[in-house]
Rosetta silent file (secondary structure, phi, psi, omega in degrees, C-alpha in Angstrom):
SEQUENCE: XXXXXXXXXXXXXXXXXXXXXXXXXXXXXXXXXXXXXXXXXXXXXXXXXXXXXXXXXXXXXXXXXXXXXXXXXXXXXXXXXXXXXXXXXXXXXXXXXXXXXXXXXXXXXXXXXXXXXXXXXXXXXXXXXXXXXXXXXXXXXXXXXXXXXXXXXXXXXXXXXXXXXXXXXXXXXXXXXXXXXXXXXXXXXXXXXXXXXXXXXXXXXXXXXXXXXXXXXXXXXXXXXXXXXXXXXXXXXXXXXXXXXXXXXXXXXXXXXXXXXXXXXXXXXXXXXXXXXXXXXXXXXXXXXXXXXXXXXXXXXXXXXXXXXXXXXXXXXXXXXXXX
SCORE:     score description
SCORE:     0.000 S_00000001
   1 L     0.000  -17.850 -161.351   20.531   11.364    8.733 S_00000001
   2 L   -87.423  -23.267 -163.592   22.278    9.359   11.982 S_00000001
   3 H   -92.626  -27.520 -157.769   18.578    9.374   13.324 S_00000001
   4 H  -103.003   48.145  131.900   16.541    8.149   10.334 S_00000001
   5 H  -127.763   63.183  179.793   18.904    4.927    9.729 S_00000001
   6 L   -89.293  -16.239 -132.080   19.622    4.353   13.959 S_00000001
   7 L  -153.886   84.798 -164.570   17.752    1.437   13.422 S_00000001
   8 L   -32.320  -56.859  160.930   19.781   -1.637   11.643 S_00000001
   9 L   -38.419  -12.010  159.765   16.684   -2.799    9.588 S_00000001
  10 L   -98.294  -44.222  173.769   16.239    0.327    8.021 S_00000001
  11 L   -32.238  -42.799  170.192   19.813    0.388    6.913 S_00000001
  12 L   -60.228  -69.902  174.369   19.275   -3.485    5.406 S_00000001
  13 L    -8.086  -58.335  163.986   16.446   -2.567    3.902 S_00000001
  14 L   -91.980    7.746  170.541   17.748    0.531    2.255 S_00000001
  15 L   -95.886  -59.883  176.731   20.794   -1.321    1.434 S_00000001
  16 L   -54.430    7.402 -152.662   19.240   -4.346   -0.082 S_00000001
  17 L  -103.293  -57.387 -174.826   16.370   -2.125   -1.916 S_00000001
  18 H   -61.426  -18.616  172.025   19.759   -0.455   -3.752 S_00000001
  19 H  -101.375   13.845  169.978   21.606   -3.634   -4.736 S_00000001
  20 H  -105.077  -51.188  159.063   18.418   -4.790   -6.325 S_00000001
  21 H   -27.169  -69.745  176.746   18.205   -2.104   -8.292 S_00000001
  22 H   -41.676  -64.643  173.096   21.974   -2.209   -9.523 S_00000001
  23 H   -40.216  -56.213  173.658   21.359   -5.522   -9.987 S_00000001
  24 H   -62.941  -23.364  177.954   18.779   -5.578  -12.158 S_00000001
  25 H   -96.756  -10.791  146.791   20.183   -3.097  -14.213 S_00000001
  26 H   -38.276  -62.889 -175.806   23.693   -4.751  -14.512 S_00000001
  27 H   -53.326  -54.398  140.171   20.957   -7.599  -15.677 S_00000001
  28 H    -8.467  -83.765 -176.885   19.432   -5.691  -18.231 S_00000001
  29 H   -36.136  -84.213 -166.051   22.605   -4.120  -19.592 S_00000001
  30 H   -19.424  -70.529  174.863   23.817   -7.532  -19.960 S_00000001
  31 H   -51.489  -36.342 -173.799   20.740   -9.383  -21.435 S_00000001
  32 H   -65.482  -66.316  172.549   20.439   -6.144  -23.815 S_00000001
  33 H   -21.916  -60.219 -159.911   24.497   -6.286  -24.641 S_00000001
  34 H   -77.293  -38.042 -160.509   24.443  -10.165  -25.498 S_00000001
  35 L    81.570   -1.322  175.238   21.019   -9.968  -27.606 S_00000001
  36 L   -48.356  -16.439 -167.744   19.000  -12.565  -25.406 S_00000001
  37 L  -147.602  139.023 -146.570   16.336  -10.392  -25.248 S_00000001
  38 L   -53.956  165.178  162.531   13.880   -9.264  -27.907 S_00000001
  39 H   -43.359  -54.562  166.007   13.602   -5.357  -28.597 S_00000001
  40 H   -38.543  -50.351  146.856   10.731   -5.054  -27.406 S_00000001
  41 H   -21.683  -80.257  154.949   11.411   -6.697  -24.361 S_00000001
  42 H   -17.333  -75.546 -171.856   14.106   -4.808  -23.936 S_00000001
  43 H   -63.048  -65.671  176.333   12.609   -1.524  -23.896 S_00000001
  44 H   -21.069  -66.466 -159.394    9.870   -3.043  -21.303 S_00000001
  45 H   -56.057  -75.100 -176.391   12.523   -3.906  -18.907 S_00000001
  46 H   -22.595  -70.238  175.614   14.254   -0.213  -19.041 S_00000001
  47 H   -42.949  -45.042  135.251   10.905    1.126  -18.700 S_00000001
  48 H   -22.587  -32.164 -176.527   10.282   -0.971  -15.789 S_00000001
  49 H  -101.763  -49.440  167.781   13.120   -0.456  -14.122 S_00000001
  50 H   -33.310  -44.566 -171.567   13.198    3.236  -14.980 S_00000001
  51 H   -54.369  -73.778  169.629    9.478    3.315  -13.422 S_00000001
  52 H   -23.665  -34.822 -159.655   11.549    1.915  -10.039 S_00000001
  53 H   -85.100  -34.760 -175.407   14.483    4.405  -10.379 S_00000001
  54 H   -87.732  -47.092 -138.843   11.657    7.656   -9.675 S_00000001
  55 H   -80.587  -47.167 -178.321    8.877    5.477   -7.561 S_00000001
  56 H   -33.564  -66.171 -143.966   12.064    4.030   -4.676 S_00000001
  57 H   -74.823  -24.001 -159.927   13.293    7.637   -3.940 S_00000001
  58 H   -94.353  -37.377 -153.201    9.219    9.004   -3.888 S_00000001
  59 H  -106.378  -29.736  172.099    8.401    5.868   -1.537 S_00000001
  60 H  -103.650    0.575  156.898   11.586    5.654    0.873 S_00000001
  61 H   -50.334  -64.110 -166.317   12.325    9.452    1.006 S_00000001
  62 H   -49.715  -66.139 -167.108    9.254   10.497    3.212 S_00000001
  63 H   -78.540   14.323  175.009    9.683    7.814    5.252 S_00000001
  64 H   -97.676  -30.921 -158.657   13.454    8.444    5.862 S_00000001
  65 H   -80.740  -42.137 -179.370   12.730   12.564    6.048 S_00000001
  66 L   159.147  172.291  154.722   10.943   12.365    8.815 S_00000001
  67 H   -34.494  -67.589 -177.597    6.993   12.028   10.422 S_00000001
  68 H   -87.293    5.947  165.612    5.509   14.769    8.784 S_00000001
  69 H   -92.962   -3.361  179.319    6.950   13.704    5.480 S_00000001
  70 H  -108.125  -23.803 -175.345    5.566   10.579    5.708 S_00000001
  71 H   -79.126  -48.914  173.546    2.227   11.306    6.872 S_00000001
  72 H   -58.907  -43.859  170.150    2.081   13.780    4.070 S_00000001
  73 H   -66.655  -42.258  169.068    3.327   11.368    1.141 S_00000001
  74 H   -67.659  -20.681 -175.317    0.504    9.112    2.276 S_00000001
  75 H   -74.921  -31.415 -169.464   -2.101   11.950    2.111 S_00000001
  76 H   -79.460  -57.886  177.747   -0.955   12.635   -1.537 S_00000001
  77 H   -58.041  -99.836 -166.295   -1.197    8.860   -2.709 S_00000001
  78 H    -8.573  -60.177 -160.186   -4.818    8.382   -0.635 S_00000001
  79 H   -83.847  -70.265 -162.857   -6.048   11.541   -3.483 S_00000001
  80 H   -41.153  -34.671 -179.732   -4.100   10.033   -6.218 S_00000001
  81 H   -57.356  -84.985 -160.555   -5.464    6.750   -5.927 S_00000001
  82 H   -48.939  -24.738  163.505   -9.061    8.174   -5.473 S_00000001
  83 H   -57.563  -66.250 -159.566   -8.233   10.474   -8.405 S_00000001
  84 H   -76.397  -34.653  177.921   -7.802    7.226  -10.836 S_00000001
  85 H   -75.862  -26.707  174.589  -10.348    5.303   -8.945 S_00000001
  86 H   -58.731  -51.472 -167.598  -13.015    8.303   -9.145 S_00000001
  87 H   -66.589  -54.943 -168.906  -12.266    8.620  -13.239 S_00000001
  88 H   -67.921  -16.401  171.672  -12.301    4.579  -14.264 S_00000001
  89 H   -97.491  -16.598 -170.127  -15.880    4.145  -12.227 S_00000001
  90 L   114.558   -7.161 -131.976  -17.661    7.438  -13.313 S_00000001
  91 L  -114.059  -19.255  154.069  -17.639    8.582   -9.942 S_00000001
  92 L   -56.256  -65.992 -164.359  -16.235   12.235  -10.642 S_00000001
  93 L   -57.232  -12.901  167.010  -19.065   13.268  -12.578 S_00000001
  94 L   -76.245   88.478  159.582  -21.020   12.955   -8.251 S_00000001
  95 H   -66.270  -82.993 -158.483  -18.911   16.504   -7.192 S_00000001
  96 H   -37.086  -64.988  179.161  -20.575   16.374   -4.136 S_00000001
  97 H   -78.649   -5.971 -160.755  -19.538   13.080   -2.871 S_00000001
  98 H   -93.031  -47.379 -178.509  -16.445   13.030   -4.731 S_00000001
  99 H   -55.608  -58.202 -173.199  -15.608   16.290   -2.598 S_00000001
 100 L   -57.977   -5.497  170.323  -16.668   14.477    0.743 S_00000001
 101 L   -77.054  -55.975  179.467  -14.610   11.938   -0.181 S_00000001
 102 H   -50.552 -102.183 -151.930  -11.565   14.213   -0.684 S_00000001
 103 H   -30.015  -25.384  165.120  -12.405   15.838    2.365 S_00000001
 104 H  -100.354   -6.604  169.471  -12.229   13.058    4.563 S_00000001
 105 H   -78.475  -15.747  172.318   -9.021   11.455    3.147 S_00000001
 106 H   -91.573  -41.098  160.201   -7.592   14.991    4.378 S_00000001
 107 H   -57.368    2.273 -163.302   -9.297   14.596    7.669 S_00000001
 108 H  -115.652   -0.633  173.214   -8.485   11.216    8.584 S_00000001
 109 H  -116.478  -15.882  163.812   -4.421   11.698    7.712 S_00000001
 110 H   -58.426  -25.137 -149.001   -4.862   15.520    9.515 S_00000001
 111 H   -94.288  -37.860  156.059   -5.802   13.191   12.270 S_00000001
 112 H   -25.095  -91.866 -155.523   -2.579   11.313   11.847 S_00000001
 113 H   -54.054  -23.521  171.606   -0.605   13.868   11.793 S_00000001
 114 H   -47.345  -41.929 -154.226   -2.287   15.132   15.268 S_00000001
 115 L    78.695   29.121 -172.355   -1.784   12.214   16.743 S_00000001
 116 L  -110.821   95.473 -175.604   -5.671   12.084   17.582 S_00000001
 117 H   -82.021  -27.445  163.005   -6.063    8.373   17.352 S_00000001
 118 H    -3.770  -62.258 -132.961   -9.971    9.216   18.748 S_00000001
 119 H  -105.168  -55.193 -179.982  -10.682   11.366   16.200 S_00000001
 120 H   -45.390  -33.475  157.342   -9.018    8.968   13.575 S_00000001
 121 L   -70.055  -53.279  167.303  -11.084    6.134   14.555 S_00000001
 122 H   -32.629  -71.837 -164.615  -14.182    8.443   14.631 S_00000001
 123 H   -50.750  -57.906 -171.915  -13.557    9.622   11.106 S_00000001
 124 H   -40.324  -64.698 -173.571  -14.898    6.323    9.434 S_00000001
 125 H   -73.140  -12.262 -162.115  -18.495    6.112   10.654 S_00000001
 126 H   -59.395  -65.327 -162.272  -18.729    9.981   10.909 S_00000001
 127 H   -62.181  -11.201  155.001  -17.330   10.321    6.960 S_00000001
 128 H   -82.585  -15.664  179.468  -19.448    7.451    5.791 S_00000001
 129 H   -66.593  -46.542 -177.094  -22.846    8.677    7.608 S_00000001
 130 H   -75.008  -54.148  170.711  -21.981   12.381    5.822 S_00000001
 131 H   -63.135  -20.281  160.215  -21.771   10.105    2.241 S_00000001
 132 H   -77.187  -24.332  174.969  -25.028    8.378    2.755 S_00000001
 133 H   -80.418  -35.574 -167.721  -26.772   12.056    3.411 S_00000001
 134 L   -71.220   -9.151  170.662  -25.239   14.007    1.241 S_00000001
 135 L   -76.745  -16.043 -144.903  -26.794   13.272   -2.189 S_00000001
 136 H   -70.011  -49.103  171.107  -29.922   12.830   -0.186 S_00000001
 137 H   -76.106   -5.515  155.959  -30.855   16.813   -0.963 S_00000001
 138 H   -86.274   35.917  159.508  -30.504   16.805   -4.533 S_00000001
 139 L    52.357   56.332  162.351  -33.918   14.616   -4.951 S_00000001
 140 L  -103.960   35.961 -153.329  -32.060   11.767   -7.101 S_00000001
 141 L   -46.906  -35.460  174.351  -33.219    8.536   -5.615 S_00000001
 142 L   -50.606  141.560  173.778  -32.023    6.833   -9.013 S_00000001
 143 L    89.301  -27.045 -151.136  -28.642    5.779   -8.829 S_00000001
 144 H   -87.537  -10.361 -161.777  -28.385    6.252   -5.289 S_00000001
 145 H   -81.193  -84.896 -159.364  -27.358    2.630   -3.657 S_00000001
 146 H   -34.500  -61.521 -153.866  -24.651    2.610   -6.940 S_00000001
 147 H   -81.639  -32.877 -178.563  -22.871    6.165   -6.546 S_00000001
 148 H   -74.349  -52.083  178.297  -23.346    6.295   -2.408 S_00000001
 149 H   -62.541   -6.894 -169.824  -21.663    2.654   -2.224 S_00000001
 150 H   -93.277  -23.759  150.901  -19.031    3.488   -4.779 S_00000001
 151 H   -50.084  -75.108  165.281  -18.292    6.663   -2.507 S_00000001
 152 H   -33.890  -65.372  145.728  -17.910    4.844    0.347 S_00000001
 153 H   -31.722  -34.787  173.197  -15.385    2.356   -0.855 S_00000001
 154 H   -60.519  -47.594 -167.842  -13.587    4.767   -2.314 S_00000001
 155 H   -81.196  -11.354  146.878  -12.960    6.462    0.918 S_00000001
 156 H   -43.896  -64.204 -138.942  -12.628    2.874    3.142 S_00000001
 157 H   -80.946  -86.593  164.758   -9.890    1.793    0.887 S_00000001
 158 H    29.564  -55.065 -158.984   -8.108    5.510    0.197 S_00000001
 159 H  -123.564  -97.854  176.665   -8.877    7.371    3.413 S_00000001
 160 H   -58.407  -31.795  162.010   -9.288    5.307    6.256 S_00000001
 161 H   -92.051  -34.645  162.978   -7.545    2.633    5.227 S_00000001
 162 L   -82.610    7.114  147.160   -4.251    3.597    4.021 S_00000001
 163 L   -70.412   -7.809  166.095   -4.280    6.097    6.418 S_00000001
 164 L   -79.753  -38.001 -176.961   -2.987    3.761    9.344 S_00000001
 165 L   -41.076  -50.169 -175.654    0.047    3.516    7.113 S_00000001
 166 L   -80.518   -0.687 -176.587    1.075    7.148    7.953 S_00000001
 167 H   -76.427  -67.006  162.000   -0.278    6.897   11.524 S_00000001
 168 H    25.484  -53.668 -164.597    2.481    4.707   11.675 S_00000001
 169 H   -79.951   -9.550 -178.662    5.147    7.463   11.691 S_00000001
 170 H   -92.079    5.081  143.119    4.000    8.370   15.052 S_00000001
 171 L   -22.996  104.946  160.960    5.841    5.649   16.229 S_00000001
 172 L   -51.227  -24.028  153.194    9.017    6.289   17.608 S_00000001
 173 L  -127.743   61.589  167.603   10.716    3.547   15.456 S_00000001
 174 L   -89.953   11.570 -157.993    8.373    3.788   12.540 S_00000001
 175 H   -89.662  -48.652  169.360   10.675    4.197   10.008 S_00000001
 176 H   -56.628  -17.001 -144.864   11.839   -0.324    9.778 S_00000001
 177 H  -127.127  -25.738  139.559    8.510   -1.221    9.941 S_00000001
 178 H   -59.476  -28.568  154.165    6.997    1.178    6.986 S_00000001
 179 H   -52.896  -75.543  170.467    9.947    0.185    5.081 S_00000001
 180 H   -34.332  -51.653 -175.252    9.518   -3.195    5.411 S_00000001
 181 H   -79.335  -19.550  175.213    6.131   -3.197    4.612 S_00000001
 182 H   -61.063  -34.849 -143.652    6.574   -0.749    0.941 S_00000001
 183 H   -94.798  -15.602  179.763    9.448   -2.939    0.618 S_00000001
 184 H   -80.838  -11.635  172.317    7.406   -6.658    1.192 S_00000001
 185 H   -82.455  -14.709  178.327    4.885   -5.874   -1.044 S_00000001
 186 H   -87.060  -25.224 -168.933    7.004   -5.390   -4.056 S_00000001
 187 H   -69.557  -61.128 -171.867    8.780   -8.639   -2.973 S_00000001
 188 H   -30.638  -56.933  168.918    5.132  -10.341   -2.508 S_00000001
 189 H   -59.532  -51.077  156.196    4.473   -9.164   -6.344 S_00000001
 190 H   -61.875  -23.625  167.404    7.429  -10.805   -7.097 S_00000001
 191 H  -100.871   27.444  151.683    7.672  -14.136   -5.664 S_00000001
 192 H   -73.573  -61.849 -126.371    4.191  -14.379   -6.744 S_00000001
 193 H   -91.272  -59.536 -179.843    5.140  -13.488  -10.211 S_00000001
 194 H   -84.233  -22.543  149.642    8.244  -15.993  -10.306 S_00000001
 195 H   -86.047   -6.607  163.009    6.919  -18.448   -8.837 S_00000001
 196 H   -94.432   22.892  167.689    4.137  -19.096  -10.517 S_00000001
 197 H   -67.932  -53.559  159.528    6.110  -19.008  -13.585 S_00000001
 198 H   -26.353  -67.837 -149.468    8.397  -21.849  -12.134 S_00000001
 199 L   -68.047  -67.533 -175.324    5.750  -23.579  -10.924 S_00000001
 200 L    56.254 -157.090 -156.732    2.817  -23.156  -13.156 S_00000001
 201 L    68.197 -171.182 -136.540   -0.270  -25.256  -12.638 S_00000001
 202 L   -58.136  136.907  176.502   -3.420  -24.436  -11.855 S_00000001
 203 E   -47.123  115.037 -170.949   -5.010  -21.143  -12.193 S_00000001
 204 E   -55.483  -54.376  176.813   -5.992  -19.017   -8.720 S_00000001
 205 E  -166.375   70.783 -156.741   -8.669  -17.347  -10.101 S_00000001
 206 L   -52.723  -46.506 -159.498   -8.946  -17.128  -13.946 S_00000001
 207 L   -69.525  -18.317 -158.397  -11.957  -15.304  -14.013 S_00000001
 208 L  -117.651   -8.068 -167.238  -10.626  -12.447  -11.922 S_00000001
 209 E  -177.603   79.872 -171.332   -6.450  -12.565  -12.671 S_00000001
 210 E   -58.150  -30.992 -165.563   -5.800  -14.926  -15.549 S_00000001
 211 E   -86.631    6.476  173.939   -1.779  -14.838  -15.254 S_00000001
 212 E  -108.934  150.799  176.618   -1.814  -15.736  -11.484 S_00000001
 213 E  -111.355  166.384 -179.776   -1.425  -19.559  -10.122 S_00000001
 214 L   -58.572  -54.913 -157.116   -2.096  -21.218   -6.922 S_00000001
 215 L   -68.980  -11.852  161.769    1.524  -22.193   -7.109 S_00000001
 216 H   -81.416  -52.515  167.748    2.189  -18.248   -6.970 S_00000001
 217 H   -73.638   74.998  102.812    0.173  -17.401   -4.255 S_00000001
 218 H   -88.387  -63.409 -179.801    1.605  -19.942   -2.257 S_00000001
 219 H   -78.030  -18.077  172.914    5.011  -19.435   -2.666 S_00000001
 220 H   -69.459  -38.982  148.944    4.740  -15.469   -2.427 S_00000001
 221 H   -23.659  -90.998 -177.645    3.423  -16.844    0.980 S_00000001
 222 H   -74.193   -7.319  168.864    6.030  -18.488    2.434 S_00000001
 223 H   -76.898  -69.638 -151.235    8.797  -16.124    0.570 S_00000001
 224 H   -88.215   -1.817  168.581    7.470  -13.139    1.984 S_00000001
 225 H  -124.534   20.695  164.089    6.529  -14.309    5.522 S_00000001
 226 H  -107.417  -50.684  154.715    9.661  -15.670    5.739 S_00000001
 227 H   -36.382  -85.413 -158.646   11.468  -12.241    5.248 S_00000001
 228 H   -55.740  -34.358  154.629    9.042  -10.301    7.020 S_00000001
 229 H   -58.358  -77.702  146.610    9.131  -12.721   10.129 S_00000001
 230 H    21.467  -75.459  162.761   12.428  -12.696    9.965 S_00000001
 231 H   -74.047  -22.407 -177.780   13.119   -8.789    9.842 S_00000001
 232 H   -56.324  -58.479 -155.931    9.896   -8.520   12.600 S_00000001
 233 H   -48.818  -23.291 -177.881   12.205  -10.561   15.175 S_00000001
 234 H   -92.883  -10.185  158.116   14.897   -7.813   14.892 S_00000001
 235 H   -86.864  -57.003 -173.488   12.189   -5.398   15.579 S_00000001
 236 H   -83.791   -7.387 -158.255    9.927   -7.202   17.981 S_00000001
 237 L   -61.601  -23.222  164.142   12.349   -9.551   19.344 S_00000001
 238 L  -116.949   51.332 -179.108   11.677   -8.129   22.809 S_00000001
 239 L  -141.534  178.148 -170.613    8.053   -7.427   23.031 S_00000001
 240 H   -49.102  -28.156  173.845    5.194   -9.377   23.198 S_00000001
 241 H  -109.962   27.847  126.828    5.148  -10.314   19.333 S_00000001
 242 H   -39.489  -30.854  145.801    8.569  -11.574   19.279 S_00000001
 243 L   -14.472  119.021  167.603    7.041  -14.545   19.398 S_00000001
 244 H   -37.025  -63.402  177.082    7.595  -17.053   16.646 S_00000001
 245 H   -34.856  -64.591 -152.639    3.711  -17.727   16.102 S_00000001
 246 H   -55.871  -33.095 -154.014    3.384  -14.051   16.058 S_00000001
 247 H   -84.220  -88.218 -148.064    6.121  -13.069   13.747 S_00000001
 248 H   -38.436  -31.420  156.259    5.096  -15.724   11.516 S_00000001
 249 H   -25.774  -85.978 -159.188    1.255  -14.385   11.716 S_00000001
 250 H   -51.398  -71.360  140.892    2.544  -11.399   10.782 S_00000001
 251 H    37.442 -100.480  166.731    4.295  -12.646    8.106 S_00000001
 252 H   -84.800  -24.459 -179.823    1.297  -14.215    6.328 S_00000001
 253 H   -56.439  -50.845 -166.223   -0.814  -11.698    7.335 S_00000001
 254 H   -64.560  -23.523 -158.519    1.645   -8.474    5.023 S_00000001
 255 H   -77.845  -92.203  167.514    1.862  -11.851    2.220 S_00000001
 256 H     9.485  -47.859 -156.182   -2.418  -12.507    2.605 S_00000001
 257 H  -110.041  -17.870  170.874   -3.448   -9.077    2.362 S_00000001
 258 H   -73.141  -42.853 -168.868   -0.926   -7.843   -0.149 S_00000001
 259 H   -72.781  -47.479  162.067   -2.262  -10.041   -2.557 S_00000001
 260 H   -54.605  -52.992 -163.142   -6.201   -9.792   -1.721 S_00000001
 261 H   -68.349   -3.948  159.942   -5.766   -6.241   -2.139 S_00000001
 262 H   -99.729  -14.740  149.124   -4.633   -6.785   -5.864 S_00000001
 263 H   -45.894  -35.325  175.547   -7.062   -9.546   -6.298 S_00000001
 264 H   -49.834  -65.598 -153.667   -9.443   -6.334   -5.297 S_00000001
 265 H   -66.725  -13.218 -171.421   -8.272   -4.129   -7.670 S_00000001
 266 H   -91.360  -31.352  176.928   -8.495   -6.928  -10.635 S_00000001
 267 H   -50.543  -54.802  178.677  -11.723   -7.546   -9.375 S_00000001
 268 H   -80.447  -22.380  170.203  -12.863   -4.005  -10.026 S_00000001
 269 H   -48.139  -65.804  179.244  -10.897   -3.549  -13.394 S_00000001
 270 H   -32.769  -58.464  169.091  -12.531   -6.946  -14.619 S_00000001
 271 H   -43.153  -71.052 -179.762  -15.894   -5.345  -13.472 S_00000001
 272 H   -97.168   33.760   85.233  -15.895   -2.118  -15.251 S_00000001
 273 L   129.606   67.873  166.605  -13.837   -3.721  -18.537 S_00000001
 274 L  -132.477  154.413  163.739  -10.006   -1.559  -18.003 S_00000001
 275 L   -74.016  -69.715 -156.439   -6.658   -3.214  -18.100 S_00000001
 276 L  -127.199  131.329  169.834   -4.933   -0.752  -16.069 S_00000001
 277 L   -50.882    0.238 -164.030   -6.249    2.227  -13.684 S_00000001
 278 L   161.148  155.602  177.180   -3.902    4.769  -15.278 S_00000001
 279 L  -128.002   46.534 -156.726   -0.729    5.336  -17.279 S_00000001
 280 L  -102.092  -13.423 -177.853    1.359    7.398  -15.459 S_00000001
 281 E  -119.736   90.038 -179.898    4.014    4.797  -14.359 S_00000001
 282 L   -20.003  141.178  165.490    5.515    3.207  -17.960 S_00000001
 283 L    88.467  -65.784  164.979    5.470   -0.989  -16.872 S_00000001
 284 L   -93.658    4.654  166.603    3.098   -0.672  -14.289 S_00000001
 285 E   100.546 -139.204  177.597   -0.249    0.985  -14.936 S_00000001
 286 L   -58.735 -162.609  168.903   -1.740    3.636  -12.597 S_00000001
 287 L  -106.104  -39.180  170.916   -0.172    4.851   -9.408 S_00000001
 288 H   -52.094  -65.737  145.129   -3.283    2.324   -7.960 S_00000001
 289 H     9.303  -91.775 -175.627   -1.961   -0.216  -10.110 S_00000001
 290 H   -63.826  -34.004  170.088    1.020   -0.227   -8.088 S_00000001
 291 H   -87.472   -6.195 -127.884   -0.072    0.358   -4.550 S_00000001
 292 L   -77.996  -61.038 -163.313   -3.239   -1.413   -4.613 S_00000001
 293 H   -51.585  -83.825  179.864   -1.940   -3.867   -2.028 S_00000001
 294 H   -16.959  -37.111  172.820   -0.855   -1.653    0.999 S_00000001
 295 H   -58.294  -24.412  171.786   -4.730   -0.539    1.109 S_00000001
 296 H  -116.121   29.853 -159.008   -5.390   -3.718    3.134 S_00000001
 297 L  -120.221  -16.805 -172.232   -1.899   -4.612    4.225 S_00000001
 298 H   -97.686  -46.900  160.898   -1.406   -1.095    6.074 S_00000001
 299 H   -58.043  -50.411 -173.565   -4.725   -1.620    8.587 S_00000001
 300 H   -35.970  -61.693 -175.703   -4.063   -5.120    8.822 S_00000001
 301 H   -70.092  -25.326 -164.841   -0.563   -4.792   10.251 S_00000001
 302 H   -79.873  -28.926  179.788   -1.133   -1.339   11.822 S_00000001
 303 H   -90.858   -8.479  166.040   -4.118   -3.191   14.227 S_00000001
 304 H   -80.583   -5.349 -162.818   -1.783   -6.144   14.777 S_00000001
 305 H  -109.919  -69.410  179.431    1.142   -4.354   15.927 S_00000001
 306 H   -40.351  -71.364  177.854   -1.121   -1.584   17.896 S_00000001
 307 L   -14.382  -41.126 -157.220   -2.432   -4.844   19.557 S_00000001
 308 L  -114.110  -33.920 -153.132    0.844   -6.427   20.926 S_00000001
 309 L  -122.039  -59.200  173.651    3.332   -3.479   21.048 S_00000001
 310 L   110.984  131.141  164.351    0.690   -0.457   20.965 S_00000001
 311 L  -116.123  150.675  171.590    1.889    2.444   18.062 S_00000001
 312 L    73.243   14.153  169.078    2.929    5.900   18.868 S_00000001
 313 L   -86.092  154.274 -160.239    2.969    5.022   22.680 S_00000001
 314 L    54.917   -1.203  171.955    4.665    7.486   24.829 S_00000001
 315 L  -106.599  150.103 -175.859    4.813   10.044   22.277 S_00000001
 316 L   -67.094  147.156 -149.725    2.639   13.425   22.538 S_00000001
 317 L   -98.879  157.518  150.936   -0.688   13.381   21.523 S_00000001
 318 L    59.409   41.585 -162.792   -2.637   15.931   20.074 S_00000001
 319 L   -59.764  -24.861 -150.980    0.507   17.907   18.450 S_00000001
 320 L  -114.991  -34.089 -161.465   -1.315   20.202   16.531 S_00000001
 321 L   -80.771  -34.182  169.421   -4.815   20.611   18.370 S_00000001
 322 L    80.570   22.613  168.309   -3.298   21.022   21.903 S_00000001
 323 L   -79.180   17.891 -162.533   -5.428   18.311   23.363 S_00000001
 324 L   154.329    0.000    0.000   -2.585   16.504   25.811 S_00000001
């Protein structure tokens, strides 16, 4: 326990994550208690907050527990996701590619856990090359552009891309900097959320996310790349991206890409006519629903960091495979 909070920033982190929590439900109580807030409401918020009281302990456990608990919690989300994204396009009823999909979100986080950043790197074109051939021997040429690109994507966002989240853990201080980012994306989603509420005015992109405003996406900007610089400097402050510039990059970058990646996901609801990917978390929709941002916010950050600082340097290589 002394090793996975050694490192003040995960203690804030996991201190502040718990007095927001209290808080809100102190708020709640209150608002319920008083009558300010409709029944209906009501029950939303509980649900909502309940939904928080299981998904914190599932999303800051792993990464408290250890390496191979975290590389392993990401392996589990990467098939859930692809589970809810396979069922809302149709993309189940392809078993063939749906398996090669599965199969490569378990090779490319086996690779993780290896430490074989090679191999891990590798895995993209190899596992997309193996998804343009493999329908190729059941003679369907109809269909085949639709169901091979819908394959693919699945396993970009899924597989290879939220698999640099758990490569992550082979960091020797990976535990602040995977907090921080589970914990800036719910913030991102929130100072989106409140500020364009404040704020109002003009619509971001009505056709694709009616309830969000420019004036949301601004301000989840500079709220959230004002934390996350901020907590970077207490990480980074003596490496090459201790920089201001940098930490602020970084920053805009976790704010930027948390956001595109739920413009993504609205994109594809909007497309194939669903509200929500799934209803397994009361308040919030799917388990995609909820994550959808970290698919571009965990490469993003993971090739900016490897860039300045390098991840997983100085730790052995090849843990499981015996290459080094």
């Amino acid at each position: 326990m002394s090793v996975a909070f050694a490192h003040p920033v995960t203690v804030w982190i996991v201190s502040a994550t718990v007095a927001v929590v209290a808080a809100a439900a102190a708020a709640i109580f209150w608002l319920s208690a008083t009558g300010r807030v409709r029944p209906d409401l009501r029950k939303e918020l509980w649900l909502r907050l309940g939904s928080w009281c299981v998904l914190l302990p599932l999303m800051l456990g792993p990464v408290l527990a250890g390496r191979e608990w975290t590389i392993g919690a990401v392996t589990i989300l990467g098939l859930l996701c692809y589970r809810e994204y396979a069922r809302a396009t149709g993309l189940f009823r392809e078993r063939l590619l749906s398996a090669v999909v599965v199969l490569g979100i378990v090779a490319v986080n086996f690779a993780a856990l290896d430490h074989w950043y090679g191999f891990f790197v590798a895995l993209f074109p190899l596992t997309v090359c193996v998804l343009a051939v493999a329908s190729i021997p059941l003679d369907r040429p109809q269909g085949y552009v639709q169901r091979v690109g819908l394959a693919v994507f699945g396993y970009v966002l899924f597989g290879a891309g939220l698999a640099h989240l758990g490569y992550m853990a082979n960091d020797a201080n990976y535990r602040p900097l995977v907090l921080l980012l589970l914990t800036a994306v719910a913030l991102n989603d929130v100072a989106a959320f409140t500020c364009g509420k404040l704020i109002g005015g003009r619509k971001l992109l009505p056709a694709t996310s009616p309830n969000k405003t420019l004036s949301g996406a601004l301000g989840a900007v500079v709220v959230t790349a004002s934390v996350v610089a901020l907590l970077g400097a207490a990480m980074f402050g003596n490496t090459p991206m201790g920089a201001l510039h940098w930490l602020v990059l970084f920053g805009v970058l976790v704010s930027v890409a948390g956001q595109s990646g739920d413009l993504m996901l609205s994109s594809i609801k909007r497309d194939i006519g669903i509200k929500d990917m799934g209803v397994v978390l009361p308040g919030h929709g799917g388990i995609l629903d909820r994550f959808n941002s970290l698919l571009l916010v965990a490469p993003a950050v993971f090739h900016l960091v490897h860039y300045f600082v390098g991840v997983g340097a100085g730790q052995p290589v090849r843990v499981i495979t015996g290459g080094g």
